[in-house]
C-alpha positions as CSV (number, residue, x, y, z in Angstrom):
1,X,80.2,-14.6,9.9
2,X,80.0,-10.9,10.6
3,X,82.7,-9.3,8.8
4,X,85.5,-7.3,10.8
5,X,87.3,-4.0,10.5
6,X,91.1,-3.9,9.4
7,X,91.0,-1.1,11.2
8,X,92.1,-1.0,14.8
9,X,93.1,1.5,17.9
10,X,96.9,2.1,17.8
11,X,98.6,-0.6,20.4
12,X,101.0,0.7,23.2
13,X,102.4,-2.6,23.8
14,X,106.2,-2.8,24.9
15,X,106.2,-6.6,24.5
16,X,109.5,-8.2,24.1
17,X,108.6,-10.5,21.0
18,X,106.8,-11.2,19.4
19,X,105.9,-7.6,19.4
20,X,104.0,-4.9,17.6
21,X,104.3,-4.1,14.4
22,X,103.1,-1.3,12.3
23,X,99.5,-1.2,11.7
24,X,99.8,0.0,7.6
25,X,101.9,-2.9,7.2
26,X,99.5,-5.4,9.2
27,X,96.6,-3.8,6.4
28,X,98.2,-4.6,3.5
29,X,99.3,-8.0,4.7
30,X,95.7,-9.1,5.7
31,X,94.7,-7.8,2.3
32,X,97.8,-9.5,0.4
33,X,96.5,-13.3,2.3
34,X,93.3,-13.0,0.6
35,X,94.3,-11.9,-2.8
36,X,98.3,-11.3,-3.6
37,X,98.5,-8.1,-6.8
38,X,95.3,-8.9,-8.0
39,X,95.7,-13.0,-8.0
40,X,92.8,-15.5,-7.3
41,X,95.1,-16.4,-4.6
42,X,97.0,-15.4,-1.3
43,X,100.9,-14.5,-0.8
44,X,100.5,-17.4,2.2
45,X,99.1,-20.1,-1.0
46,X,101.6,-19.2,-3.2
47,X,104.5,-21.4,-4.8
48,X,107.6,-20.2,-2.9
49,X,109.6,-21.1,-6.1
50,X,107.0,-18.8,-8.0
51,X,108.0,-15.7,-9.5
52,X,106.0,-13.5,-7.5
53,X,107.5,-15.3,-4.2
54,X,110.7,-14.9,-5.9
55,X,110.7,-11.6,-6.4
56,X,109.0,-11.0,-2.5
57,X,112.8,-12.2,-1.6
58,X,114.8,-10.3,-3.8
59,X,113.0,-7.0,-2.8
60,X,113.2,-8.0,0.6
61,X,116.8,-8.3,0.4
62,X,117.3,-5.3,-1.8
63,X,115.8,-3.5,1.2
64,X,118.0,-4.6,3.7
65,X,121.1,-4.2,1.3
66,X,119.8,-0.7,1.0
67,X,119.1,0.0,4.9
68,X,122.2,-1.6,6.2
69,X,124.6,-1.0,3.2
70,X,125.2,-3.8,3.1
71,X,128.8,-4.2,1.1
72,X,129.3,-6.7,-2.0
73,X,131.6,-8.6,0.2
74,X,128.6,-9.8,2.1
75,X,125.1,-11.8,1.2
76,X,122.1,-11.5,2.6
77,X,119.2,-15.1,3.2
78,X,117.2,-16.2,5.1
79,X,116.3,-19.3,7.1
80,X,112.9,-21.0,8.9
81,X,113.5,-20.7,12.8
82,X,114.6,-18.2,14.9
83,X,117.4,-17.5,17.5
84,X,117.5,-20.6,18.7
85,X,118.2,-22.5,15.0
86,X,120.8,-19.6,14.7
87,X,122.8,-21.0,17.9
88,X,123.1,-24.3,16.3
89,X,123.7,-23.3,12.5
90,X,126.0,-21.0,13.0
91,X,128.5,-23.3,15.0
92,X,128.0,-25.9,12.4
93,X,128.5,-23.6,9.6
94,X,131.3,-21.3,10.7
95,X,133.3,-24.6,11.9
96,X,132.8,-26.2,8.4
97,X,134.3,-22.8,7.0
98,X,137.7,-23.2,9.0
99,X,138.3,-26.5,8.3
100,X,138.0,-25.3,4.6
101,X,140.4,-22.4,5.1
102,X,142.6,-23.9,7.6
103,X,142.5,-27.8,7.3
104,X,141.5,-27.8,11.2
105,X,138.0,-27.4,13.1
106,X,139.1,-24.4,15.2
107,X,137.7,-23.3,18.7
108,X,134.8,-21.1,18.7
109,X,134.7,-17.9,21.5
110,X,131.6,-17.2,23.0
111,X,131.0,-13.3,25.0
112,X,128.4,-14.3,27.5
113,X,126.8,-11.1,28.4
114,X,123.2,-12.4,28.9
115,X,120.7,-15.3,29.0
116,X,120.6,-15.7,25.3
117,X,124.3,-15.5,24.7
118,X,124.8,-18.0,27.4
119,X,122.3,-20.1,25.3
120,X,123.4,-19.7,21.8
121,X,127.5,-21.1,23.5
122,X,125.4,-24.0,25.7
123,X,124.0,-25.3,22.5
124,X,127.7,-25.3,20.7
125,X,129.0,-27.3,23.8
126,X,125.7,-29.8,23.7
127,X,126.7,-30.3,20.0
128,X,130.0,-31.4,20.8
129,X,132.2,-28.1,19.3
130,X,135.5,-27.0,21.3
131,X,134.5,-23.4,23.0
132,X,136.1,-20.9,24.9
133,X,133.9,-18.2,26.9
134,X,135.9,-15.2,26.6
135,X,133.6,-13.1,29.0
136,X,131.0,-14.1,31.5
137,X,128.8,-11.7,33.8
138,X,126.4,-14.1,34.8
139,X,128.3,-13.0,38.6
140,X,127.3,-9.5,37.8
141,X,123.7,-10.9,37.2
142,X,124.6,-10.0,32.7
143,X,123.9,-6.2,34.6
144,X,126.8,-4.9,32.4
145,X,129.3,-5.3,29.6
146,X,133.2,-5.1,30.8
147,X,135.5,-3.5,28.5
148,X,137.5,-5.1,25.7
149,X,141.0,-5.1,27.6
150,X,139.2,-7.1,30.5
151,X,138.0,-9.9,28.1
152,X,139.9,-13.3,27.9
153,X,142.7,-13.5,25.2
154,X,141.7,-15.3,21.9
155,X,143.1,-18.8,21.3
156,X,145.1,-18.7,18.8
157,X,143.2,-21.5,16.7
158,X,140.1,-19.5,16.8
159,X,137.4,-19.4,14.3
160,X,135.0,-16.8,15.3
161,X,133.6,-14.8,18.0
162,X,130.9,-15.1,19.0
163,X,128.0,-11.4,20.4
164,X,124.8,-11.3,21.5
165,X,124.5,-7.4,20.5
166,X,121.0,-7.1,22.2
167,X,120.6,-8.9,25.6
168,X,116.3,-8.6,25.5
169,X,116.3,-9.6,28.9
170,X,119.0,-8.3,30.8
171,X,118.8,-4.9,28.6
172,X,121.9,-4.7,27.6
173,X,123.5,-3.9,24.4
174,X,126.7,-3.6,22.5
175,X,128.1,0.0,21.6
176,X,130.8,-0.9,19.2
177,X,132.7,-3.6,18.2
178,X,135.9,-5.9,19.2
179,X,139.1,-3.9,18.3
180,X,141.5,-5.3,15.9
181,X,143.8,-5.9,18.8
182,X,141.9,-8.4,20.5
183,X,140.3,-9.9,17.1
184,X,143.3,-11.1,15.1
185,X,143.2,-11.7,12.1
186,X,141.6,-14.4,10.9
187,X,138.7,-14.6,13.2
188,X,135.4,-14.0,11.9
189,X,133.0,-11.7,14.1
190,X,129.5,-13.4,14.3
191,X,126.5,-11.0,16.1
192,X,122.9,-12.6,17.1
193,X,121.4,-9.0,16.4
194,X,117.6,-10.4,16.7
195,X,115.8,-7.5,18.8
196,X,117.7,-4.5,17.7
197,X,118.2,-5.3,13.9
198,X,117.5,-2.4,11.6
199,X,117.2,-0.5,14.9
200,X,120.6,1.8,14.2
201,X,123.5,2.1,11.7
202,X,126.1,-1.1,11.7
203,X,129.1,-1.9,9.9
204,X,128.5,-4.3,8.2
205,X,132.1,-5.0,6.8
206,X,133.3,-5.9,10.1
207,X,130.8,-8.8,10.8
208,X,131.4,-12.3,9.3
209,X,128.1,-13.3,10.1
210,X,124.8,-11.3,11.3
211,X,121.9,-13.5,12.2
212,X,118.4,-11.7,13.4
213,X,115.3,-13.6,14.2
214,X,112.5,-11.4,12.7
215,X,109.8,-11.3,15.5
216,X,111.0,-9.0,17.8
217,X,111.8,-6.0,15.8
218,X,111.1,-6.1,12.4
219,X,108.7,-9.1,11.0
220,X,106.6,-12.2,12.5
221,X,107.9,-15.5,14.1
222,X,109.5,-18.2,11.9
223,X,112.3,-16.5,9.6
224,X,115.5,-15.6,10.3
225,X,117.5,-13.0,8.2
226,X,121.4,-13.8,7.9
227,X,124.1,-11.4,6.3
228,X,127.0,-13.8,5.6
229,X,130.5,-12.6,4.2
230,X,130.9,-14.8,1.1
231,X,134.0,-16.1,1.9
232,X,132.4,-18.1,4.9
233,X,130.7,-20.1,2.2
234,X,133.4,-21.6,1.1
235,X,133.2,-25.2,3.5
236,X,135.0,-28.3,3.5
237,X,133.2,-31.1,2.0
238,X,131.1,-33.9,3.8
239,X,134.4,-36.1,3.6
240,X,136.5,-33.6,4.4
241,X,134.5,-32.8,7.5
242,X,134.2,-36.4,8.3
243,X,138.0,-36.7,8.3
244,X,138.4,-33.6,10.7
245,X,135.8,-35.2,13.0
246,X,133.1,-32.2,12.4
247,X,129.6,-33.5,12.3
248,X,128.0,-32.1,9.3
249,X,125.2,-29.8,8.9
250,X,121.7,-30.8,8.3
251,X,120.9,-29.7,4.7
252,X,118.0,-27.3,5.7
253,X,120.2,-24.7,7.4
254,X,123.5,-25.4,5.4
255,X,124.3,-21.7,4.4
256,X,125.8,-22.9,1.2
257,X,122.4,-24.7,0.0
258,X,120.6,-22.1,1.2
259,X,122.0,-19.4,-0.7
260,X,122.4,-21.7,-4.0
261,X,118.8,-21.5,-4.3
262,X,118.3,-18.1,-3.2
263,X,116.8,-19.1,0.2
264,X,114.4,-21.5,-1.0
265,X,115.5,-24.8,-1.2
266,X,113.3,-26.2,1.2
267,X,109.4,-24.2,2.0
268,X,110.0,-20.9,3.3
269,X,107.1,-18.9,5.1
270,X,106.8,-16.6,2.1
271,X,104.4,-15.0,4.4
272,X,106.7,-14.0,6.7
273,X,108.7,-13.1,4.1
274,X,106.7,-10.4,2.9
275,X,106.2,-8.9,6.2
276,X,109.6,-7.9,6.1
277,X,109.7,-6.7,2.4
278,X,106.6,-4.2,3.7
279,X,108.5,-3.0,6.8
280,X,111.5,-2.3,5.4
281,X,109.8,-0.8,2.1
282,X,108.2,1.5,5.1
283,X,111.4,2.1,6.7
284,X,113.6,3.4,3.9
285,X,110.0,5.6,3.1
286,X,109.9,7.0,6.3
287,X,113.9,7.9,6.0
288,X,116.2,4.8,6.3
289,X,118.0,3.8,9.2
290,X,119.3,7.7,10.3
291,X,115.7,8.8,10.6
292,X,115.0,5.6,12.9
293,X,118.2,5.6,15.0
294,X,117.5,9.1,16.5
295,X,114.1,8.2,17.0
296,X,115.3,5.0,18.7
297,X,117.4,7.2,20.3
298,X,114.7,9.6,21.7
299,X,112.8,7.1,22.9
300,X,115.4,5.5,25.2
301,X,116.6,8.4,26.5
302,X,113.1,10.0,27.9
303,X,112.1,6.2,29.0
304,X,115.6,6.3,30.8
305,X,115.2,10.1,32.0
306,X,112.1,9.3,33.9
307,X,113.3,5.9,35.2
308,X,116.4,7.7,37.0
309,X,114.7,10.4,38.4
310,X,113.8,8.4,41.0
311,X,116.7,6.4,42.2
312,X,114.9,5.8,44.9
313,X,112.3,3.4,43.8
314,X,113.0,2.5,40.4
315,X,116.2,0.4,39.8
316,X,118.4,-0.4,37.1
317,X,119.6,-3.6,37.0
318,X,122.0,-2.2,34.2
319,X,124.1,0.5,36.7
320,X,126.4,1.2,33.5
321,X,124.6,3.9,31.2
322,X,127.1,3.5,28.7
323,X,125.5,-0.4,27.8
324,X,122.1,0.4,28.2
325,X,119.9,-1.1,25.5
326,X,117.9,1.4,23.5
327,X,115.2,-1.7,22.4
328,X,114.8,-3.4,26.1
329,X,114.7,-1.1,29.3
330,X,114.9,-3.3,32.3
331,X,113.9,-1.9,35.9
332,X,112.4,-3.0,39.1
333,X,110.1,-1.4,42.2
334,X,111.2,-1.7,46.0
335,X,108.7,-5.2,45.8
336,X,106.7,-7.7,44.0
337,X,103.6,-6.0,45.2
338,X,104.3,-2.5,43.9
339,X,105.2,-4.3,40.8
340,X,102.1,-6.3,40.3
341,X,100.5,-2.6,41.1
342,X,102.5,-1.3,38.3
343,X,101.4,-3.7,35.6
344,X,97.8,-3.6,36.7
345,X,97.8,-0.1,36.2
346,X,99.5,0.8,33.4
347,X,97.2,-2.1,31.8
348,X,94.4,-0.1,32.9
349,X,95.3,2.9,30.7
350,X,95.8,0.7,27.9
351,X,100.1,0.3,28.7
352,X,100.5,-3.7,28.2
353,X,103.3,-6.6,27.9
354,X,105.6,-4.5,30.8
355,X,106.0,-7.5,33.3
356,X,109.6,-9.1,32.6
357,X,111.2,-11.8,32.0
358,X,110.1,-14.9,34.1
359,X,113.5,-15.4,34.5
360,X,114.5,-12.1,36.1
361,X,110.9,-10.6,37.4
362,X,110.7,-7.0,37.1
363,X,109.9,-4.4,34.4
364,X,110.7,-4.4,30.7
365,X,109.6,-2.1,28.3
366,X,110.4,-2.9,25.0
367,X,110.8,-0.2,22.4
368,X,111.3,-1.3,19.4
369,X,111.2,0.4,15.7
370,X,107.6,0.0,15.8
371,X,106.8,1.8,18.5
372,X,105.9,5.0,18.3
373,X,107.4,8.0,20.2
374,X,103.8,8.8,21.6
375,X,103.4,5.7,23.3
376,X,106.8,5.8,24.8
377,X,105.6,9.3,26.0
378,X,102.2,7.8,27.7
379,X,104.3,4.9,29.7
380,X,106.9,8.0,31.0
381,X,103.7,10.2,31.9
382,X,103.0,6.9,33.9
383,X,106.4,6.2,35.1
384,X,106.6,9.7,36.5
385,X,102.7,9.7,37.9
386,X,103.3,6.3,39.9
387,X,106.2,7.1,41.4
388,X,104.9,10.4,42.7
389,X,101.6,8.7,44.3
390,X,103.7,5.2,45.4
391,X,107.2,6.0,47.0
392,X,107.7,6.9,50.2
């Protein structure tokens, strides 16, 4: 077998994950599968209980500590799955957690701002869980984010809330957080912060629970990063539960477990693992999390300039500026056909993964921390060029 380059041309793919990561960091991977710090072995054959595995997690998690400061109050673990194992853990967990503090299960509020949040509160209704939807702009298409005072009052039994900060498919995204007038106290603020993780600062403090799936920002498929407050690991037992009518938790995503044994009571992709412990060891290198916001920042705003100079023919399914997502730009042409032109073209000078959502058609560029500012710059040289030849 010939033997390939590690080398390779630098992507500009806007894919909405998984989705590009740095190249340095897809190097040293390849390198650390074949041979992990000199070993016989691989970081992908290694014992997950191991001490280098071991330590791949606690550096991991001292990198996120550092990026996010993340406060005492809170721990960080992770979990095999993605989003979609978040939407059931969490409901099972959270629940388990009232019933501890408050002898009762609890309702759980779900803001349904877009197609994943509307998800992650389906799958807490299929699993049998009482849930309020506090919000719903599935009738405004998830095209915008009302304000606080227009949501739904909390019950007053309520266990958590529950965010989808980062709609990837509708494109939009949270700006701040519930005030402490509409979450009372005693309800826990959970966030499904997948796709824009790591991507600006966050307070941490005022989260209960932050879950991110790793392959759309920050890592590869099959790990999910959670940032628990420690309280919330404080659960009813299984005959407590029982008694209270709350199914229990399988043991592979019981947060408790989990964090006992350091996230690895059961086989975790140490793999995957030590994708993340690379990008965010390149992250706080290249300046932490203020360095990358305003680059984030940049990038949204001359992807967004270009897109509006043209009201004309490029639309915005997300009219309100104000909760436009910086990681997922949605936006459509006049029709399908000047859409299909779109993607054919910019695939032709090298501008890939832009078609959107099968479940909403259009546009969606997604910028995430690993793309650079350069090729954010090509697609609005584009943006601007195929406007000028194709409207009207």
């Amino acid at each position: 077998m010939a033997q390939k380059s590690l080398e390779r041309s630098e992507p500009n793919y806007f894919g909405a994950g998984p989705a590009v990561l740095p190249t340095d960091v897809l190097q040293q991977a390849a390198y650390d599968l074949l041979s992990y710090e000199g070993d016989s072995v691989g970081i992908g054959e290694i014992s997950h209980r191991s001490k280098p595995a071991i330590k791949v997690i606690d550096d991991t998690k001292a990198n996120l500590t550092q990026l996010l400061n993340i406060p005492d109050t809170h721990e960080v673990f992770f979990m095999q799955g993605g989003g979609t194992t978040g939407f059931s853990s969490i409901v099972y967990n959270l629940i388990a957690s009232n019933v501890k503090k408050t002898g009762k299960p609890g309702r759980a509020a779900y803001a349904v701002t877009g197609s994943w949040s509307k998800k992650s509160a389906e799958e807490a209704v299929r699993l049998g869980f009482d849930v309020d939807i506090v919000v719903n702009t599935k009738d405004k298409k998830f095209g915008d984010i009302p304000p606080y005072n227009e949501w739904k009052p909390l019950a007053a039994d309520t266990a958590y809330l529950y965010v989808c900060d980062n709609e990837t498919v509708n494109g939009t995204e949270f700006k701040s957080t519930p005030p402490a007038d509409y979450l009372h106290e005693g309800v826990e603020l959970v966030a499904d912060m997948s796709s824009n993780i790591l991507s600006k600062k966050v307070d941490v403090s005022k989260y209960g629970l932050i879950m991110a799936g790793a392959q759309k920002n920050i890592g590869l498929a099959g790990l999910t990063i959670y940032i628990i407050k420690k309280s919330l690991l404080e659960q009813a037992n299984d005959e407590e539960l029982k008694a209270a009518n709350v199914p229990l938790v399988p043991i592979a995503f019981h947060y408790p477990t989990v964090v006992k044994n350091n996230s690895a009571y059961n086989t975790i992709p140490i793999f995957t693992c030590h994708i993340l412990q690379l990008v965010t060891k390149r992250l706080i290198d290249n300046g932490g999390i203020d360095a990358i916001q305003k680059l984030n920042e940049k990038k949204a705003e001359i992807l967004y300039g270009a897109l509006t100079s043209y009201p004309g023919f490029y639309t915005l399914p997300v009219h309100n500026p104000a909760v436009r997502s910086n990681m997922n730009v949605v936006f459509t042409l006049p029709n399908e056909e000047l859409e299909a032109k779109f993607v054919k073209e910019a695939a032709s000078k090298g501008l890939s993964a832009l078609k959107g959502h099968r479940s909403v058609g259009g546009m969606r560029a997604s910028i995430y921390n690993a793309v650079s500012l350069h090729s954010v710059e090509l697609l609005v040289d584009f943006v601007n060029e195929f406007a000028k030849q194709n409207a009207s």
